[in-house]
N, C-alpha and C positions, 0 to 999 in steps of 0.2 A: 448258144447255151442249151442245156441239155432239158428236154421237155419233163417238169417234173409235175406234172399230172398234180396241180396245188398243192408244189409242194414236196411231194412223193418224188423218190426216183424210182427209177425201173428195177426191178428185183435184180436181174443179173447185174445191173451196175453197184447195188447197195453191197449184192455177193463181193464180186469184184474190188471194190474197196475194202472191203472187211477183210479181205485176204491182205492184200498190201497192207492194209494198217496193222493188223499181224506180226506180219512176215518182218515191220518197220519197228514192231514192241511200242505200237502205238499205245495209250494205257487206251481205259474204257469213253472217258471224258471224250480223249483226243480223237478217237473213232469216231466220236460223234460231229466233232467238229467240224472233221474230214468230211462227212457224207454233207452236212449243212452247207460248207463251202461249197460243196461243187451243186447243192439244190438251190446256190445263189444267195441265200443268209448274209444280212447286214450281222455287224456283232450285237447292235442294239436287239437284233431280232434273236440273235443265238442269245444272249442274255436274258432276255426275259421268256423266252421255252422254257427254260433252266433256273430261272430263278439266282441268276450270276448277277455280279456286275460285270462290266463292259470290259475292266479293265483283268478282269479274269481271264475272260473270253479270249482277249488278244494274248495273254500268256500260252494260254493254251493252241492258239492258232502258230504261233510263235515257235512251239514247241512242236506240233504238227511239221511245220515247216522243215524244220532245221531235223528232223526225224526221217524227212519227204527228200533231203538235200535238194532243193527248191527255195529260191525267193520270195515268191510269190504267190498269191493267190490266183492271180493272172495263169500262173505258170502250170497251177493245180486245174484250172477250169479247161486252157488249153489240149493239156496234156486227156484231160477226159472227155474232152469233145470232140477230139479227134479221133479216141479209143472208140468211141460211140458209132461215130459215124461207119467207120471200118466196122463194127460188131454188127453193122444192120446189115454189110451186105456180104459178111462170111455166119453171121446168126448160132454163133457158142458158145457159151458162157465161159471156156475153158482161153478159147482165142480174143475174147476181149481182156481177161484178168493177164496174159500174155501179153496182149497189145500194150496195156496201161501201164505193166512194167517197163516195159521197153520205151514208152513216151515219157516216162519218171525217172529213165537211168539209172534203175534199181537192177 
């Protein structure tokens, strides 16, 4: 799991999502969602940051998903810890938002 410093991701990885969710016509919500997922967020938790209900949340993760052409949430955490890992030891903000496409099959 990717170290989110309570919470926090790492600025390049928030970049890096923020491009993909973009580039995916993620809206603003779903952007959000996206960064939550991969800082590990239960939906209960993404719910009440947001003042949602639960069963919003999962629409909207739903919607991420199918946006993502991804299954999973699993498949979301995979695909950016691997990105991560790779990004510590080439260190580019440009070659991580590269890596995470390419582990997304975007």
């Amino acid at each position: 799991m990717v170290d989110t410093n309570g919470g926090k991701l790492p600025y390049a990885l928030e970049e890096a999502l923020a491009r993909v969710g973009a580039m995916q016509g993620l809206t603003k919500a779903e952007a959000a969602r996206l960064q939550e997922i991969v800082a590990g967020l239960t939906y209960k938790e993404m719910a009440a940051q947001h003042y949602l209900s639960p069963n919003t949340v999962k629409t909207q993760v739903a919607a991420v998903l199918h946006k993502l052409g991804v299954r999973s949430r699993r498949e979301i955490e995979n695909a950016v810890n691997a990105s991560v890992r790779r990004w510590e030891r080439v260190a580019t903000e440009e070659e991580l938002y590269r890596f995470l496409l390419a582990r997304l099959d975007l």
